[in-house]
C-alpha positions in Angstrom: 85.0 121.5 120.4 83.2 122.1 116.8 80.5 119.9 116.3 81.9 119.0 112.8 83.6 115.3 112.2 86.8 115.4 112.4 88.4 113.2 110.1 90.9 110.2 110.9 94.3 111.7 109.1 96.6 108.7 108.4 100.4 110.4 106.5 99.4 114.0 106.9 96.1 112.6 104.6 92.7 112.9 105.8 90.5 110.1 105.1 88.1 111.5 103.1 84.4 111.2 104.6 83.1 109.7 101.2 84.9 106.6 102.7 82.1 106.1 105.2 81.3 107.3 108.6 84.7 105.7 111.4 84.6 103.1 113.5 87.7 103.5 116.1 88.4 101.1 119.0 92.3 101.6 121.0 93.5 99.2 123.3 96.4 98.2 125.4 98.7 95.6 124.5 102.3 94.3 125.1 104.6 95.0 128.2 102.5 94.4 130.9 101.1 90.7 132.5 98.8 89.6 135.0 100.5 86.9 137.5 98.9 85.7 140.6 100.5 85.2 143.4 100.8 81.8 145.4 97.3 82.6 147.5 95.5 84.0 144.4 96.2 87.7 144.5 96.0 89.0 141.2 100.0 91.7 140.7 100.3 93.5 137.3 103.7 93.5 135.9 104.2 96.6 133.6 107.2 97.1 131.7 105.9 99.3 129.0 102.4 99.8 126.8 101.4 100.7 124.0 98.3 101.0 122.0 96.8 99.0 119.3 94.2 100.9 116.9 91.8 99.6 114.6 89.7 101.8 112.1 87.0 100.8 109.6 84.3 102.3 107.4 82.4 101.5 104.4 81.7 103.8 101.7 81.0 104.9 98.7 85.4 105.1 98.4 88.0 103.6 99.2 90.9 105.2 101.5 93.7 105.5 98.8 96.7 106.1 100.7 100.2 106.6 98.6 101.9 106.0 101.9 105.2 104.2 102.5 103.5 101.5 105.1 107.0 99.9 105.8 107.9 103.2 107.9 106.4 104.4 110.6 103.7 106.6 110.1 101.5 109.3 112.0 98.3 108.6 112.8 95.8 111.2 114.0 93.2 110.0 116.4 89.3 110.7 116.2 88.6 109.3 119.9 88.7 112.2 122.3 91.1 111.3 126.0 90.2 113.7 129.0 91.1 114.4 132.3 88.5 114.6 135.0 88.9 115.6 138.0 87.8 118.3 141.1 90.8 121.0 140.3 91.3 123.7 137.8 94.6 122.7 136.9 95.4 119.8 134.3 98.7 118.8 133.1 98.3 117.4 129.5 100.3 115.4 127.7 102.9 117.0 125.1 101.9 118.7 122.3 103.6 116.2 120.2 101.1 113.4 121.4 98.2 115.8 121.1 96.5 117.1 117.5 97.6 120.1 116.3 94.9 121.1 114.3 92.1 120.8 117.3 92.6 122.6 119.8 92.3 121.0 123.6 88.9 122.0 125.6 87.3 121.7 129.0 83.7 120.9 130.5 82.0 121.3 133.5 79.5 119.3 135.2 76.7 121.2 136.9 73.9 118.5 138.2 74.2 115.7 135.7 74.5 118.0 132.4 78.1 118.8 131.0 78.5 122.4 129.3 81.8 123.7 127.6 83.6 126.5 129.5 87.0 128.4 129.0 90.1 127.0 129.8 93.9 128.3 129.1 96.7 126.5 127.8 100.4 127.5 129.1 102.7 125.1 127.0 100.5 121.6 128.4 99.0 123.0 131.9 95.5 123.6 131.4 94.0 125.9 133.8 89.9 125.8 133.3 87.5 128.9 134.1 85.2 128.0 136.8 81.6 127.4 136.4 79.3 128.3 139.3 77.7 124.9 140.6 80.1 123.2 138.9 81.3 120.3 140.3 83.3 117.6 138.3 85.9 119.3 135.4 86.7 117.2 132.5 89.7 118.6 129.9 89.5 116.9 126.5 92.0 116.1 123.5 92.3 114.4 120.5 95.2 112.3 120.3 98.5 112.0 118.1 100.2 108.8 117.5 102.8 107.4 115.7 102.2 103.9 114.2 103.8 101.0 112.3 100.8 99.0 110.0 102.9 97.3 107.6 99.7 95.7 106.0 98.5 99.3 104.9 94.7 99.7 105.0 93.4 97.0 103.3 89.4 97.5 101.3 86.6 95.2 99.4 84.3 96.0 97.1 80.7 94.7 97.2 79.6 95.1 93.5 76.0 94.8 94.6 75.9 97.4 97.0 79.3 99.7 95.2 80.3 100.4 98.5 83.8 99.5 99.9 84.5 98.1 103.5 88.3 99.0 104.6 89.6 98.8 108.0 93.3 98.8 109.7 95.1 97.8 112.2 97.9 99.9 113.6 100.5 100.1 116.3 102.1 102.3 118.5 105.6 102.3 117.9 
């Protein structure tokens, strides 16, 4: 993967990188619950999850997004997901969940140090290139979402600094 940022895009509209540097968190939420049982065990109940994103960044703009935020929109992620594991062979998730515009890539570990090596894509089945000594494989994404955030992304302005602090929260539908 380039070493360049890759910026957020929100609506097919990248967040421009005047808007500050991008603080991304994604957790779990909904469809799943912890019970215990009657001598303590601890069962998880999963019905269905979903993720819950928040974004922020302060800059010297603000994110100015002509977006219809009471539809669903797409949300293009900045956090890489992987797959590690032993094999050569990694089954990815569709295309449709994945980027389009970065292309998926692989690592190997050899000792404690990671180092990019070749892998192929056949539709979502990555199969990596070996690295002698390697022993751990890793294949990396960015991920793809679509979102509801009816509140939009919402910014200040400090007048005494001119910078503007802007952060959402969005949903997986």
């Amino acid at each position: 993967m380039s070493q360049m940022p890759v910026p957020v895009v929100l609506g097919g509209v990248p967040i421009d990188p005047h808007c500050g540097p991008v603080r991304w968190r994604e957790e779990p939420f909904g469809g799943f619950e912890e019970v215990r049982m009657m001598d303590g065990t601890a069962i998880v109940q999963e019905h269905w999850r979903r993720y819950r994103i928040t974004a922020s960044g302060s800059g010297t703009y603000e994110p100015v997004l002509t977006l219809d935020f009471s539809q669903p929109v797409e949300l293009w992620g900045i956090k890489p997901r992987g797959l590690t594991g032993t094999g050569l062979l990694y089954q990815l998730p569709p295309a449709t969940q994945r980027r389009p515009d970065v292309a998926p890539w692989a690592l190997a570990r050899i000792g404690w140090n990671w180092i990019e090596v070749a892998m192929v894509l056949a539709g979502d089945l990555a199969t990596v290139t070996p690295a002698p000594g390697a022993d751990v494989y890793r294949v990396c994404w960015l991920p793809r979402f679509t979102v509801v955030m009816p509140n939009g992304v919402p910014s200040e302005l400090d007048d005494a600094t001119g910078r503007y602090d802007w952060s959402f929260e969005a949903r997986e539908r």
